[in-house]
N, C-alpha and C positions, 0 to 999 in steps of 0.2 A: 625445330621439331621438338615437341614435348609428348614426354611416355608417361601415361598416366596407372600408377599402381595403387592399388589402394586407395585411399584418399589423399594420399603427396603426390608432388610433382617431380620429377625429376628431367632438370635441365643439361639438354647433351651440350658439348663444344658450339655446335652447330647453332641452336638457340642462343647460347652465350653471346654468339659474334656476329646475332641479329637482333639482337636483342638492348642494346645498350639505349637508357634512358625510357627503356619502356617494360622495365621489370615490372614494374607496380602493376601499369597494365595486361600485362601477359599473366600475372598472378590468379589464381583459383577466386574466382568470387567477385575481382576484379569488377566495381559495380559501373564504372565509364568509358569501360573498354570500347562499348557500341556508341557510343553519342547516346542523344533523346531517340527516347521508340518511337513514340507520339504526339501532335501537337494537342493531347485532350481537349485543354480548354477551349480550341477554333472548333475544335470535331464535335463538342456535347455543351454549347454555347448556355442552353436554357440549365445546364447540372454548373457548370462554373460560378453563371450569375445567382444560382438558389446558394451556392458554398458563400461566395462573397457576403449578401443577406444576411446568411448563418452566424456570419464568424462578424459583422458587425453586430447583430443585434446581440450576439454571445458577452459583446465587451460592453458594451453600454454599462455604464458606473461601476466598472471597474477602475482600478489604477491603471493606468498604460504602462507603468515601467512593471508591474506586475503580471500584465497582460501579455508584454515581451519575455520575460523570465521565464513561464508558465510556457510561454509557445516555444523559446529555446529549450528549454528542458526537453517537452515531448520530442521536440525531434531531435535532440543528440542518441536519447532513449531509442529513437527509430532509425539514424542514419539516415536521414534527409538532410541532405549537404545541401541541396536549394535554400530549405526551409531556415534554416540554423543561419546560412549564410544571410538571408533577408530580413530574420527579425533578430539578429545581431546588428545589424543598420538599423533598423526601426527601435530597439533597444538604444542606440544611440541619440538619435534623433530625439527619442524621451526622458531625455537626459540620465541615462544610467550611465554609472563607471565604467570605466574599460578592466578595473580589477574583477568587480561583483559577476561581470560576465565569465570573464576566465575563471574565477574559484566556482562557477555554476554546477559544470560538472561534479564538483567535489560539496556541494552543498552543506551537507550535513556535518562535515567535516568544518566547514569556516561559518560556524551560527553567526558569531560576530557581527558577522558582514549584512545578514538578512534579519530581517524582523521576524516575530514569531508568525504575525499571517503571514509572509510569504514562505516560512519554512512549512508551516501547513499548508499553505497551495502547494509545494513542489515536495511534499510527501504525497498530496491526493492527483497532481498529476503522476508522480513513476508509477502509483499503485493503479490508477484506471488505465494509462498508458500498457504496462507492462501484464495486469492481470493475471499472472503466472499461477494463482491459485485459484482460479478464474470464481475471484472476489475481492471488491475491495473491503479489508479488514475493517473490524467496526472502530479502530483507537483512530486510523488514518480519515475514518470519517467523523467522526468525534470530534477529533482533535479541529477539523477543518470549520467544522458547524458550531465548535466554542468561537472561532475568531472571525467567523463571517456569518453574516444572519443570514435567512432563510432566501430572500431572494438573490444575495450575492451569492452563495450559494449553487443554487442554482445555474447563476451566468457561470460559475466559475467551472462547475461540472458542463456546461454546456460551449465553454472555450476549450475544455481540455478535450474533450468528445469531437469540436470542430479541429481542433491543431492537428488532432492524432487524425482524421480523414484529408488534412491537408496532404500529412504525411505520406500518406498512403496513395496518392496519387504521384504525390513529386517523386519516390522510390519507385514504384512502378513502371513509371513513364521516364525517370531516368532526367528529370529535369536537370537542366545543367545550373550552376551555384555563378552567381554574379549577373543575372540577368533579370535581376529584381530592383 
């Protein structure tokens, strides 16, 4: 039994002693408590295959371990445990560190680790991802258009534009992570 005040929770004995091992779940927000809503992609077949299209023709001469970086980003930035989960395999697979991925989150914090384009992709992906000023600032696109020419460019805003509608489906829909 949970008494909801305010915006906390508070847990009686009763919950306490049904509860064990499924705090996390039982939690406010709690994003897997229900399983998957939806199977989308079986239910909207011709919108999946136009997303697949997208998010290839998005990478075409790009780097792949760039491509991977760029799509982890977006969706740590989003909480897409699907998403993150699969192209952290696909990041593998194209031969990225197991470090460079773990300091990912912390980017800007471990330059070392990343070259300058990729620090300018993964300043112009948090800034289109996140849009909090709802713009992206002109140094974060500057900065991305000194190190990539006009048509990567392009691909590269049009990856981060696809990852972030990845995202937006696998949150939604509650996609479960390892089933990529």
């Amino acid at each position: 039994m949970t008494t909801r005040t305010s915006q906390k929770t508070q847990v009686t004995p009763t919950t306490q002693a049904t509860a064990s091992g499924t705090a996390a779940a039982a939690a406010p927000g709690a994003a897997h408590r229900h399983g998957p809503r939806l199977p989308w992609s079986k239910l909207a077949p011709e919108v999946y295959q136009a997303m697949l299209a997208l998010d290839a023709a998005a990478t075409q001469g790009l780097d792949p371990t760039l491509v991977e970086l760029v799509k982890i980003r977006a969706s740590q930035l989003n909480h897409c445990a699907f998403c993150i989960d699969k192209h952290i395999k696909d990041a593998r697979k194209a031969g990225e560190t197991e470090q460079r991925i773990y300091l990912l989150d912390a980017w800007e914090e471990a330059t070392g680790f990343y070259s300058p384009e990729e620090q300018a992709a993964l300043a112009l992906t948090e800034a289109v991802t996140l849009l909090t000023e709802g713009f992206v600032p002109d140094a974060v696109y500057d900065r991305a258009a000194a190190r990539f020419g006009p048509a990567e460019l392009a691909r590269l805003l049009a990856l981060i534009t696809t990852i972030n509608a990845w995202n937006r489906f696998g949150v939604s829909t509650r996609m479960t992570p390892g089933r990529a």
